[in-house]
C-alpha positions as CSV (number, residue, x, y, z in Angstrom):
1,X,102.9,60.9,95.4
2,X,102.5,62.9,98.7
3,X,102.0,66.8,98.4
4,X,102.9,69.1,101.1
5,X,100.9,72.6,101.5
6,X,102.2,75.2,103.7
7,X,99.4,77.5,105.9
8,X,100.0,80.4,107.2
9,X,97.6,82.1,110.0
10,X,97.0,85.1,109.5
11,X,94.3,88.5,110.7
12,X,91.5,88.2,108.6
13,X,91.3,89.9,105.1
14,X,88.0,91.6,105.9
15,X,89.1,92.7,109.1
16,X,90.5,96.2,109.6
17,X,93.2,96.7,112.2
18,X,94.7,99.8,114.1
19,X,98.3,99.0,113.4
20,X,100.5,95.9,112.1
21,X,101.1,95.0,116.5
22,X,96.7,95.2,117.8
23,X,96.1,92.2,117.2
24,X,94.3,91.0,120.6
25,X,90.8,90.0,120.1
26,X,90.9,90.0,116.1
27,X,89.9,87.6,113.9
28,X,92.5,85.3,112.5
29,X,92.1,83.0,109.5
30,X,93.9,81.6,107.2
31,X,95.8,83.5,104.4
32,X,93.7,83.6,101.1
33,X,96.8,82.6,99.3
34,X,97.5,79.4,101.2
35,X,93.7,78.8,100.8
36,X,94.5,78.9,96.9
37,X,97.4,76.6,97.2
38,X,95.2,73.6,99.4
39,X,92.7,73.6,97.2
40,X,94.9,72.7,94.3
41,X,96.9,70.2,96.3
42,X,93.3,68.3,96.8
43,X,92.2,69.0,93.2
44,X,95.4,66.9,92.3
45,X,94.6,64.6,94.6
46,X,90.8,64.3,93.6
47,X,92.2,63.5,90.4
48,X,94.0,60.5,90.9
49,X,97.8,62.4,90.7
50,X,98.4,62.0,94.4
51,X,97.7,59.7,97.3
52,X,97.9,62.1,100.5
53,X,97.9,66.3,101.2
54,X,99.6,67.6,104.2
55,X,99.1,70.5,105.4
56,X,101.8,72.3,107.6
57,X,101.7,75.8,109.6
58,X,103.9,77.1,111.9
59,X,103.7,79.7,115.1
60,X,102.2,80.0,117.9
61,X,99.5,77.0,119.3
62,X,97.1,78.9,118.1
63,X,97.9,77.5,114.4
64,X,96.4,74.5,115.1
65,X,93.0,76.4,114.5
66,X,94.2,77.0,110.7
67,X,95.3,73.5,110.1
68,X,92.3,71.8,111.7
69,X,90.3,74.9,108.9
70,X,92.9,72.9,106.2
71,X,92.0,69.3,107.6
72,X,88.0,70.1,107.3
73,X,88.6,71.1,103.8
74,X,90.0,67.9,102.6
75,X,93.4,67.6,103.8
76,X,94.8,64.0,105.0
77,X,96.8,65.4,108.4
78,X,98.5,68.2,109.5
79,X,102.1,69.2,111.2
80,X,102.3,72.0,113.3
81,X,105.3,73.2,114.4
82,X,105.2,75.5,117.2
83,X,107.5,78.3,117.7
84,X,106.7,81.4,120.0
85,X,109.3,84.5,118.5
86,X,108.5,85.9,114.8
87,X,109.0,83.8,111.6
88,X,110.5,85.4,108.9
89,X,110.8,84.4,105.3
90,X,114.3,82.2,105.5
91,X,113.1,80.8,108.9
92,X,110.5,79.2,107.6
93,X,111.8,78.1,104.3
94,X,114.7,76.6,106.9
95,X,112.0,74.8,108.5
96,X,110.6,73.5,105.3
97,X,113.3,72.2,104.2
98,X,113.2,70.0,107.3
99,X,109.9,68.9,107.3
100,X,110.4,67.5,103.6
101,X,113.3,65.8,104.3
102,X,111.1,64.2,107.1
103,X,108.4,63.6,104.7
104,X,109.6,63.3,101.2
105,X,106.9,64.7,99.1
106,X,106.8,65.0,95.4
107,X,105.2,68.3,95.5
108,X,105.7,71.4,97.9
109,X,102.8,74.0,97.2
110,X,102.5,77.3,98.8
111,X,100.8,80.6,98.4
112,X,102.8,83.1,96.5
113,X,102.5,85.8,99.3
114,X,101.3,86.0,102.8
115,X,98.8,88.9,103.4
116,X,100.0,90.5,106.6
117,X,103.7,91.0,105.3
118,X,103.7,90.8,101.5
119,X,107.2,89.5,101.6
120,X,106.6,86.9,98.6
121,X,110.0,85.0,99.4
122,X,109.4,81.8,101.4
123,X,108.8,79.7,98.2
124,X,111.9,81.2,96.3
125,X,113.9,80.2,99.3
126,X,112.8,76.6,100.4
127,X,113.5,76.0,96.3
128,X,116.7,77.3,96.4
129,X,117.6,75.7,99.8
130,X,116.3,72.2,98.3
131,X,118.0,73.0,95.2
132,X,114.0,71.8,93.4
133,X,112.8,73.7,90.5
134,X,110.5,76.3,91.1
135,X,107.2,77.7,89.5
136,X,106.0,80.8,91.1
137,X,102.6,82.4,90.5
138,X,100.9,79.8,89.1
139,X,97.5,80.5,87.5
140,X,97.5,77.1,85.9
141,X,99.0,73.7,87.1
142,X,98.8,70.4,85.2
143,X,100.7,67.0,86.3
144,X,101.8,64.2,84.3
145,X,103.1,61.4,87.0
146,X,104.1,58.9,84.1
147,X,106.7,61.6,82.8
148,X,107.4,62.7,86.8
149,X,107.0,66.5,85.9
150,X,104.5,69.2,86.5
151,X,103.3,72.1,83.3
152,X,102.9,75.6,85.2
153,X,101.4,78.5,83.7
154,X,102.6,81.9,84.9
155,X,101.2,85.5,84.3
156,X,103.6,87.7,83.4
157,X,104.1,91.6,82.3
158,X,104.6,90.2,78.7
159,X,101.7,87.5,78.9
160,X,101.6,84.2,79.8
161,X,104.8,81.8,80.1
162,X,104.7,78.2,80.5
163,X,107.5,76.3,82.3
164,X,107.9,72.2,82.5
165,X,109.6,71.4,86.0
166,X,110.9,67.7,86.8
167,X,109.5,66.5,90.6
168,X,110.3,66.9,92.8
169,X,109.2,70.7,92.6
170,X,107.9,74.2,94.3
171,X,104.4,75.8,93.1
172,X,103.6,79.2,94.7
173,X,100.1,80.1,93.8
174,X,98.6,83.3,92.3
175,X,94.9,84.4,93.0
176,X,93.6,83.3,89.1
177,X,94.6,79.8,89.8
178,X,91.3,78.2,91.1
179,X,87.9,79.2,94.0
180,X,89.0,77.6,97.2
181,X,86.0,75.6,98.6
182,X,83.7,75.8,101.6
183,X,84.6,73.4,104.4
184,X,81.3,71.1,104.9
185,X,80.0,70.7,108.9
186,X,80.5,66.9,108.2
187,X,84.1,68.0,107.3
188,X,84.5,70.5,109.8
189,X,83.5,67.1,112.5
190,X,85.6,64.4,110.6
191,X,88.4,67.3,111.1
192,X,88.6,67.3,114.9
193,X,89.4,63.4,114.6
194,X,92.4,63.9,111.9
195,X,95.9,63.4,113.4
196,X,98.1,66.9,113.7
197,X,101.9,66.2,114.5
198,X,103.5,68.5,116.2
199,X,107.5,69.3,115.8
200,X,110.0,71.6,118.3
201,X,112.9,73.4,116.8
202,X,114.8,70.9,118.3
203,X,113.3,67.9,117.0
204,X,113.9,69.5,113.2
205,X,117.7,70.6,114.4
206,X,116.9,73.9,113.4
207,X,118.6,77.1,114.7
208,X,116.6,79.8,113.9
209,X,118.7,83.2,113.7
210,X,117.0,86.0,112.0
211,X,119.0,89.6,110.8
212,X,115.8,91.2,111.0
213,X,114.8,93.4,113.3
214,X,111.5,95.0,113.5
215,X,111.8,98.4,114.4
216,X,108.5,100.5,114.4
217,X,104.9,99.8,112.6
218,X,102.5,102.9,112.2
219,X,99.4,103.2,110.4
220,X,99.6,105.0,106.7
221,X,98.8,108.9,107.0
222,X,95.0,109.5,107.1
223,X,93.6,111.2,103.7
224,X,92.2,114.7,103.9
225,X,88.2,114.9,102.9
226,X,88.0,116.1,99.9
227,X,86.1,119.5,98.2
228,X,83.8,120.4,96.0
229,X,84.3,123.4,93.8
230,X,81.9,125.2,92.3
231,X,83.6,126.2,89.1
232,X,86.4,125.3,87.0
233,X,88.6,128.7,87.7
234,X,87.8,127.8,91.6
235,X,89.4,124.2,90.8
236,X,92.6,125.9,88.6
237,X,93.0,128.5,91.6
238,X,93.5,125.7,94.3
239,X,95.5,123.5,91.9
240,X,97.7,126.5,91.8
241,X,98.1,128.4,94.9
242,X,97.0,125.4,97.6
243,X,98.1,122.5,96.4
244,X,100.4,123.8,94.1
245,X,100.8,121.2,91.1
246,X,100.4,123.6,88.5
C-alpha cells in the first residue's frame, strides 16, 4: 500500500513576524502539523503496513526545500507542484484529488491545520471531493491491511471517539498523535539524491478559481503595560471609574 502525505511550507513557528504579508528574509519550515502527519505515514511504513510514503507540497519553487526536509526524514519521493498565486483550501484539495488519481494510494494523510491560516478544511474537502471516508484529528491511528481498513481515535469535547474507516481513506492529524523525528545528516545527504516530480496546473487539468479575496492583514492591537496598585480600594477605584467593569 502506498501513503501520500501532504506538506505545507510554512514561516517558522518560533519565528515572530510584523504582519501576515513581511515575509522577505524569514525563516520558512515546514508546518508542525504536516510534520505530525509524515511521521505517522513512516511509522506505518516502519511497520510493515505500507511499501512507499510520498510526500507532496505545493507553491512556489521554494517548496522543494520542505519536501527535500520530508525526503531526509524518511520519505521514499516527493511531488512538487508548482504554482505562483495563493492556494486556498479547495485549490488544493482540487489538486489532491488529482495527484491521487495519478498515484492511487491507499492512504491520504495530512495535518489537521496549517499554522499560518488556521483554516482546518483541506482534509474535509479532498474527502468529500474523493467521496473516501474521513478521520480528522487523529490522536491515534492503527491499520489492519488484511481487513483493508484503518481504527482512528479522535479527541473530542465529550472524550474520546473511535471510528473504523474502509481504504481507501483521509487522516488529518492532531498534535497528541506522535514526536516527529529529527532528520539524520546521513539522511539529510541520501535526500538530495531522492527523485522530486514536479507537476504544472496543466499537466493535472486543473483550473484553479478561487472566491476569495484577500483584502487587508494587520497586526492584533498592542496590549497596554499593566499597573500595580498599592491597595485593594486603589484596584476597586480603577475597576470602576477607568476601566469601568464594575
Amino acid at each position: 500500500m502506498k501513503i501520500m502525505v501532504a506538506l505545507k511550507r510554512v514561516v517558522d513557528y518560533a519565528v515572530k513576524i510584523r504582519s501576515g504579508v513581511e515575509t522577505q528574509n524569514v525563516k520558512m519550515s515546514m508546518n508542525p502539523f504536516c510534520e505530525i502527519a509524515l511521521e505517522e505515514a513512516l511509522r506505518i511504513k516502519e511497520s510493515g503496513m505500507a511499501s512507499e510514503v510520498v510526500a507532496v507540497s505545493m507553491g512556489l519553487k521554494q517548496c522543494v526545500d520542505t519536501l527535500r526536509t520530508g525526503l531526509a526524514m524518511g520519505a521514499d519521493r516527493g511531488i512538487h507542484v508548482e504554482t505562483d498565486g495563493p492556494l486556498y483550501p479547495l485549490s488544493v484539495a482540487k489538486l489532491l484529488r488529482a495527484l491521487v488519481e495519478v498515484e492511487k494510494p491507499g492512504l491520504l494523510i495530512l495535518g489537521k491545520q496549517a499554522i499560518d491560516d488556521d483554516c482546518n478544511q483541506t482534509g474535509q474537502m479532498v474527502a468529500g471531493l474523493l467521496n473516501w471516508p474521513q478521520g480528522t484529528f487523529a490522536s491515534k491511528v492503527v491499520l489492519d491491511k488484511e481487513k483493508q481498513v484503518v481504527t482512528v481515535d479522535r479527541e473530542v469535547d465529550g472524550g474520546l471517539e473511535t471510528l473504523c474507516l474502509d481504504l481507501p481513506a483521509v487522516i488529518t492529524t492532531d498534535l497528541r498523535l506522535n514526536q516527529p523525528r529529527y532528520a539524520t545528516l546521513p539522511n539529510i545527504m541520501k535526500a538530495k539524491s531522492k527523485v522530486i516530480k514536479k507537476y504544472t496546473l496543466q499537466d493535472l487539468n486543473v483550473e484553479l478559481k478561487s472566491d476569495i479575496e484577500q483584502v487587508q492583514v494587520t497586526e492584533p492591537p498592542k496590549r497596554k503595560a499593566g499597573v500595580l496598585v498599592s491597595s485593594v480600594d486603589e484596584l476597586i477605584d480603577k475597576l470602576k471609574n477607568e476601566v469601568h467593569v464594575i
